[in-house]
Short mmCIF file of the C-alpha atoms (twelve columns), coordinates in Angstrom:
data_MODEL
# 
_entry.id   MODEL 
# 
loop_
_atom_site.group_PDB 
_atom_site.id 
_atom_site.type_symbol 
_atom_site.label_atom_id 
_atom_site.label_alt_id 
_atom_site.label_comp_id 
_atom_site.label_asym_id 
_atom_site.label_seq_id 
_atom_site.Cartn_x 
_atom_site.Cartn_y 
_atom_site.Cartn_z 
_atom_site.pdbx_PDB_model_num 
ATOM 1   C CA . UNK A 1   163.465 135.575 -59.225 1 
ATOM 2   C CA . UNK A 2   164.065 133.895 -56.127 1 
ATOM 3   C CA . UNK A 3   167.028 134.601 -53.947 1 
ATOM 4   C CA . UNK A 4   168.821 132.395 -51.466 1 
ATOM 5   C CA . UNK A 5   171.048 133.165 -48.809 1 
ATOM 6   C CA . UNK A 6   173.594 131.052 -47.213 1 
ATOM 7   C CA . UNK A 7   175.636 131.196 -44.527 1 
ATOM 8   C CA . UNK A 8   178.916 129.708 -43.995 1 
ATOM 9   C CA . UNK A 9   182.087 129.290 -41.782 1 
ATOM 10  C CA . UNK A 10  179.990 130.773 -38.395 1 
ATOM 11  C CA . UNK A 11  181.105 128.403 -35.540 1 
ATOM 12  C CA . UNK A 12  179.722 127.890 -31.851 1 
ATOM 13  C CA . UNK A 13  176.934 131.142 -33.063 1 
ATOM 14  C CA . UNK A 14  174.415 132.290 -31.309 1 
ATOM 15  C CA . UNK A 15  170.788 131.972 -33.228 1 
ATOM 16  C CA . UNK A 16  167.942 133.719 -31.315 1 
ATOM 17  C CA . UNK A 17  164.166 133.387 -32.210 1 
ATOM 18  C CA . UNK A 18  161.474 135.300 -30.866 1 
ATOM 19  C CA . UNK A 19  158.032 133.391 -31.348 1 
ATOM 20  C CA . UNK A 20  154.310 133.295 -30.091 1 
ATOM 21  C CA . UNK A 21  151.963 130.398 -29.957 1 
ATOM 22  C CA . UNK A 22  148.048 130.766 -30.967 1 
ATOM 23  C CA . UNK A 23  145.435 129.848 -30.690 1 
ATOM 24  C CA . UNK A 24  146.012 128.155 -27.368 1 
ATOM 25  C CA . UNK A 25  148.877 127.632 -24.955 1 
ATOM 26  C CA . UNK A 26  151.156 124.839 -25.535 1 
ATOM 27  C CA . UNK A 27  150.556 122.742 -22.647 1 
ATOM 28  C CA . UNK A 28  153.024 121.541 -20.005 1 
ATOM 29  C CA . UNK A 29  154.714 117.829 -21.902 1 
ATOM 30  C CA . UNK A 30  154.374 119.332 -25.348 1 
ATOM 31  C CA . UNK A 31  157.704 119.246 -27.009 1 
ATOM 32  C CA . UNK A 32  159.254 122.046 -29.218 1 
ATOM 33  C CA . UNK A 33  161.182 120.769 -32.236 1 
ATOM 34  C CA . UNK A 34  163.813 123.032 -33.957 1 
ATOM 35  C CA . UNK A 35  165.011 121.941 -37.368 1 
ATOM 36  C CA . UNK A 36  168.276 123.150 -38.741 1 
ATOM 37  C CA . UNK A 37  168.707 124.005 -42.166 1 
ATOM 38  C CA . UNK A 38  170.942 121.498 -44.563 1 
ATOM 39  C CA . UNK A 39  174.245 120.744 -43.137 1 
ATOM 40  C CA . UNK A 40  174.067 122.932 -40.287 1 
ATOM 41  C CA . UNK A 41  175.125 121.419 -36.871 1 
ATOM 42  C CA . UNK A 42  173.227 122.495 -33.220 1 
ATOM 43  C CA . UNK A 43  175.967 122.801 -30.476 1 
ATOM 44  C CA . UNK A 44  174.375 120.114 -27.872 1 
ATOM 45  C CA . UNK A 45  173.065 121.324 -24.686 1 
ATOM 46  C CA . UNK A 46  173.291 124.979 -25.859 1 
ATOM 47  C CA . UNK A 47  169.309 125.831 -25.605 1 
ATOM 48  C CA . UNK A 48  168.711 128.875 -23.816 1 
ATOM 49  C CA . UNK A 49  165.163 130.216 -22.494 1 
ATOM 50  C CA . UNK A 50  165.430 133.942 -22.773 1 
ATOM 51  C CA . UNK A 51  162.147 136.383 -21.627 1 
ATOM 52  C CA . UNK A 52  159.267 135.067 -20.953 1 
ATOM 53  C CA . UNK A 53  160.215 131.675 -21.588 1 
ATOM 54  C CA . UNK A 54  158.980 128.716 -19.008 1 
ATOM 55  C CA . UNK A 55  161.208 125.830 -17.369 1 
ATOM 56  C CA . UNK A 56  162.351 123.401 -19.695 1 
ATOM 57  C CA . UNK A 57  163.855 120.197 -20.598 1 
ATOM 58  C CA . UNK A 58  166.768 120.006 -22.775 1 
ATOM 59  C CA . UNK A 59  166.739 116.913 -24.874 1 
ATOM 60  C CA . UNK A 60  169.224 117.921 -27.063 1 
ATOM 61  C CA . UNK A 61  170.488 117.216 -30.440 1 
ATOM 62  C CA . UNK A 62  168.670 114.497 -31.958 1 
ATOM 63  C CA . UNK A 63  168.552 112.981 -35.771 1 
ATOM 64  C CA . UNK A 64  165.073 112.082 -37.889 1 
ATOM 65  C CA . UNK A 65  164.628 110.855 -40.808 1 
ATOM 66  C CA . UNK A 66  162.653 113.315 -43.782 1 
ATOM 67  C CA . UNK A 67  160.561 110.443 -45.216 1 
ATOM 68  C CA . UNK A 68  159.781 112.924 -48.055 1 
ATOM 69  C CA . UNK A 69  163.598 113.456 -49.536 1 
ATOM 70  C CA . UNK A 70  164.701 110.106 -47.511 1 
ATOM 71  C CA . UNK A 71  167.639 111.881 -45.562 1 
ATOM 72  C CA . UNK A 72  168.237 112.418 -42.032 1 
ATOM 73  C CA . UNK A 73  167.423 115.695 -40.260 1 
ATOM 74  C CA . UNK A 74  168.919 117.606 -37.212 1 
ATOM 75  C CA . UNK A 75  166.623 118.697 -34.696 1 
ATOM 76  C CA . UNK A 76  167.041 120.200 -31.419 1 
ATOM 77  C CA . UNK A 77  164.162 119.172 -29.233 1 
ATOM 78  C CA . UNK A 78  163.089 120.411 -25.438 1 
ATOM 79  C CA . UNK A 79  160.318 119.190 -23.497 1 
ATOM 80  C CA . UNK A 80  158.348 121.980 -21.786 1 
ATOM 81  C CA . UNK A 81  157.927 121.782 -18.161 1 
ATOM 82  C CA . UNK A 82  155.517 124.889 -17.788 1 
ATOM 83  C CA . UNK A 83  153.130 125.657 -20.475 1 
ATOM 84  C CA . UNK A 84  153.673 128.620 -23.059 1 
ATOM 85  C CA . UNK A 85  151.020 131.155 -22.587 1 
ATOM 86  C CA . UNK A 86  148.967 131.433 -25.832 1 
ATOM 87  C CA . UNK A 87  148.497 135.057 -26.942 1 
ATOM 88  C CA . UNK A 88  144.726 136.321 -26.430 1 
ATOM 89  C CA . UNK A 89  142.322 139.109 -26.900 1 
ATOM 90  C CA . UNK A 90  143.277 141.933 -24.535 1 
ATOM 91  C CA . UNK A 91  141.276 142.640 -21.801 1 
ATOM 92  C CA . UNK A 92  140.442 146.651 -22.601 1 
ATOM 93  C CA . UNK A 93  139.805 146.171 -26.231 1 
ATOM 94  C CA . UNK A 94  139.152 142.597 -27.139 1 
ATOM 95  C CA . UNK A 95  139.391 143.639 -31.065 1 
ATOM 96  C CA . UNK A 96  142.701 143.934 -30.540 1 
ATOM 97  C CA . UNK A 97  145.343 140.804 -29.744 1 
ATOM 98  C CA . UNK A 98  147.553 140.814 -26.525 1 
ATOM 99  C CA . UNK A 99  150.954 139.079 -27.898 1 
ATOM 100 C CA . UNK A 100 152.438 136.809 -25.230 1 
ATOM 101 C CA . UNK A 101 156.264 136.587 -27.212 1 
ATOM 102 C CA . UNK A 102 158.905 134.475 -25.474 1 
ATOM 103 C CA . UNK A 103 162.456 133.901 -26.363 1 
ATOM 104 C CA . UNK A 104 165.444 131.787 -26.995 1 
ATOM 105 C CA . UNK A 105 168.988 130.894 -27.878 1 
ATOM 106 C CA . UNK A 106 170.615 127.909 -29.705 1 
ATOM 107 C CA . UNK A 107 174.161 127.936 -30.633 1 
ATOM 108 C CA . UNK A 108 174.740 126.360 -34.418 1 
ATOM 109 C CA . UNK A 109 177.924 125.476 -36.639 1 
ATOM 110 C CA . UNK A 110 177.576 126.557 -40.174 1 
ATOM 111 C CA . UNK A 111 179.371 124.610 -43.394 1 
ATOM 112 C CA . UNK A 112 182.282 125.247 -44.130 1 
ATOM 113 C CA . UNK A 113 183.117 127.598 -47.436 1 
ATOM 114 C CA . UNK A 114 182.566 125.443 -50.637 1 
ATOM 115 C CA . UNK A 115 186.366 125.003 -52.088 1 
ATOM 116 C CA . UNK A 116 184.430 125.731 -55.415 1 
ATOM 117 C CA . UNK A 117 181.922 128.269 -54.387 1 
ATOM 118 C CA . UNK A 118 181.258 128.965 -58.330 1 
ATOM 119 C CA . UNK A 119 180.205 125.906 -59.174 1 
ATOM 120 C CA . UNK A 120 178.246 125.199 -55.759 1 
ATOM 121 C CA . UNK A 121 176.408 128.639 -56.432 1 
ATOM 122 C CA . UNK A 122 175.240 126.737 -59.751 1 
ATOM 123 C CA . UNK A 123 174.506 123.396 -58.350 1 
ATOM 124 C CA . UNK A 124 172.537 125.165 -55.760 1 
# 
């Protein structure tokens, strides 16, 4: 059984993400692409670096095209002006890894509530 969850009617929300990058540091120029799920909207120029993360470039909302199901995509995209540290062996006991984590903030629109949501639970 697979389950699905949606979420709908959340306007101007905050979505945080908490992430690490291995096996090497993304580089200073490298770009970090955030794709929103179906129908969801980013709020443009809402990226937020939270700990940890470097100086960046917001490039904002932009729209690509998914040449697999031929439909256009939302993406948020940022240009990094420092690079993300890359999470290594630690220095006492190299068996074990040091995790460099950094954070950050978009803010998203949802979709609206279905009018039918029976028959979009079934079509979905």
């Amino acid at each position: 059984c697979q389950s699905k969850v949606f979420f709908f009617d959340f306007y101007n929300t905050l979505m945080s993400f908490t992430m690490s990058v291995l096996p090497t540091s993304a580089p200073e120029g490298f770009r970090l692409l955030v794709f929103a799920p179906w129908r969801w909207e980013f709020v443009e120029l809402s990226f937020v670096g939270g700990d940890k993360f470097p100086e960046f470039l917001d490039l904002g909302v932009l729209q690509c095209l998914d040449i697999v199901r031929t439909r256009e995509v939302t993406v948020y995209a940022i240009e990094l002006l420092e690079p993300v540290r890359a999470s290594t062996p630690c220095r006492l006991n190299p068996a074990t890894l040091c995790v460099n984590e950094v954070k950050f903030s978009i803010r998203v629109n949802t979709p609206p509530t279905p009018n039918d949501l029976n028959r979009w639970r079934r079509d979905h």
